[in-house]
Every structure is written in structure tokens, then in C-alpha cells.
N, C-alpha and C positions, 0 to 999 in steps of 0.2 A: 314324275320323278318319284321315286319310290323313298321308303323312310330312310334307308343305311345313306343312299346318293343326298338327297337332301341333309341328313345329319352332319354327313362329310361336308357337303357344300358352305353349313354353319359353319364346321370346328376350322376348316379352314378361313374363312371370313374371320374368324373371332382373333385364330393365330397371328393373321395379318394384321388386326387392329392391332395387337398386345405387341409385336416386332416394332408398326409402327412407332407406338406413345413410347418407347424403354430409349432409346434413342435420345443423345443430347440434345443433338441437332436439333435447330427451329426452323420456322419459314425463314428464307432471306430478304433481308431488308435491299431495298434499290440499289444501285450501284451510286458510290459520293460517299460523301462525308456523311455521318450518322448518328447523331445524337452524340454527340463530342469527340465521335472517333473518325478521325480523317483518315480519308482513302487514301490505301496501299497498308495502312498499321494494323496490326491485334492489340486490341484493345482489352482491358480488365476493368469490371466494375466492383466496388466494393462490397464487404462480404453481406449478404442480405439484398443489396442493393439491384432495384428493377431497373435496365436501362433504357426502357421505354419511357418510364419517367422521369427518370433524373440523367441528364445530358452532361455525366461528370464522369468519365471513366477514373479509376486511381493508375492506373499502367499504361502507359503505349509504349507500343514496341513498333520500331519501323525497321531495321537494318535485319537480312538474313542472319540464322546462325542461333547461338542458344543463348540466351540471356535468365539468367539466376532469380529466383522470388523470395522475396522476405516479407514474412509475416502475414501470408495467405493462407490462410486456414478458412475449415467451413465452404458456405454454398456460395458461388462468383460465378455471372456472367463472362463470358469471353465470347468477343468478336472479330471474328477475322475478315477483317476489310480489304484483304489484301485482292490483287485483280490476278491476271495472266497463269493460271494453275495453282497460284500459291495457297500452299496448304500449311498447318500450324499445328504442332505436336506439345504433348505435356509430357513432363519428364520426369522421373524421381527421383533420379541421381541428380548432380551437378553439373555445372556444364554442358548439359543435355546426352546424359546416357540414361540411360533407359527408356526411352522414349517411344510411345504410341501415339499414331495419328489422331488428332481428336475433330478436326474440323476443314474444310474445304473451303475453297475460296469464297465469300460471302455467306456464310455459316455464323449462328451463332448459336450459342449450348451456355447448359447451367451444368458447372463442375463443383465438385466436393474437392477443392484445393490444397487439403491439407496433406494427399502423401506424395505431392507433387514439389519438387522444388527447383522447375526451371521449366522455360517454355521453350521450342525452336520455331522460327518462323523456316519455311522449306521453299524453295522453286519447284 
């Protein structure tokens, strides 16, 4: 392999780490109930709050559709425990307009909450 192919070989390899780590998303936890957030719900943990440690989400949402946040500000766990495709968006608007996908079914991510003020759960 000569130096330019090997170099490329690195910067690509490095690009892939840095896409990887930037990325809410974590590894998926098993399929069930998880650390206080039962299966089918998106779950929210308090702000600071590790949900690997503490088994107390402040939020569950189970019903599609958009549901409003108050007083989430700062860094939050969210878990979408949901099964069958369902996916879970954050919103800026109310009532869920503005909305960008943020997580896949058994996904869970750490969000900066605060310009967000609604969540939708999706099929």
C-alpha cells in the first residue's frame, strides 16, 4: 500500500469513528420493560439524569401522536421503547410541528431539550 492509499485508508477510518460517536443514538437495550420504562412507551429521564442508573424516567408517553413538554430544558435521556417500526420525533413547535426524527424503535440518545417543546411518538 503506498503512503497517499494508506493515508486515505486512515482519514477514512477516522471520518467513520467521528460520524459514528456525533450521533444521539446508543446501543439498544433488549426488547421489555427497561429500567422503568415499559415496553411500547418513550420514555424521559430527568435532566442530568443516567438511566442506566436510576430506573425513574420523569415522562412516559404511550399513545401515538404529539404530546407537549414542560420544563425540559438542558441534557435528557430519551428512550423509545416502542416495538413494530415505531419511531419518536422531537419537536419545536407545539403540538408537534417542527418536528425531526430523532430515534428508531429501541433507540435511546441524550438530547439538549431545551429548543424542543413537544415530542411525537410515530408508526
Amino acid at each position: 500500500m503506498n503512503k497517499i492509499s494508506r493515508g486515505l485508508a486512515v482519514a477514512v477510518t477516522a471520518a467513520a469513528s467521528v460520524v459514528a460517536l456525533s450521533g444521539a443514538a446508543q446501543a439498544r437495550p433488549a426488547a421489555g420493560d427497561w429500567n422503568g420504562c415499559p415496553y411500547g412507551a418513550v420514555c424521559i429521564w430527568g435532566q442530568d439524569r443516567n438511566p442506566y442508573l436510576d430506573p425513574h424516567p420523569t415522562n412516559v408517553y404511550w399513545s401515538y401522536g404529539a404530546h407537549n413538554l414542560s420544563n425540559q430544558y438542558g441534557d435528557h435521556y430519551v428512550f423509545n421503547n416502542q416495538y413494530g417500526g415505531a419511531s419518536m420525533s422531537l419537536c419545536t413547535g407545539y403540538n408537534g410541528a417542527g418536528c425531526h426524527l430523532a430515534l428508531l424503535e429501541q433507540e435511546i440518545g441524550s438530547f439538549n431539550l431545551t429548543p424542543y417543546n413537544s415530542v411525537t411518538l410515530n408508526r
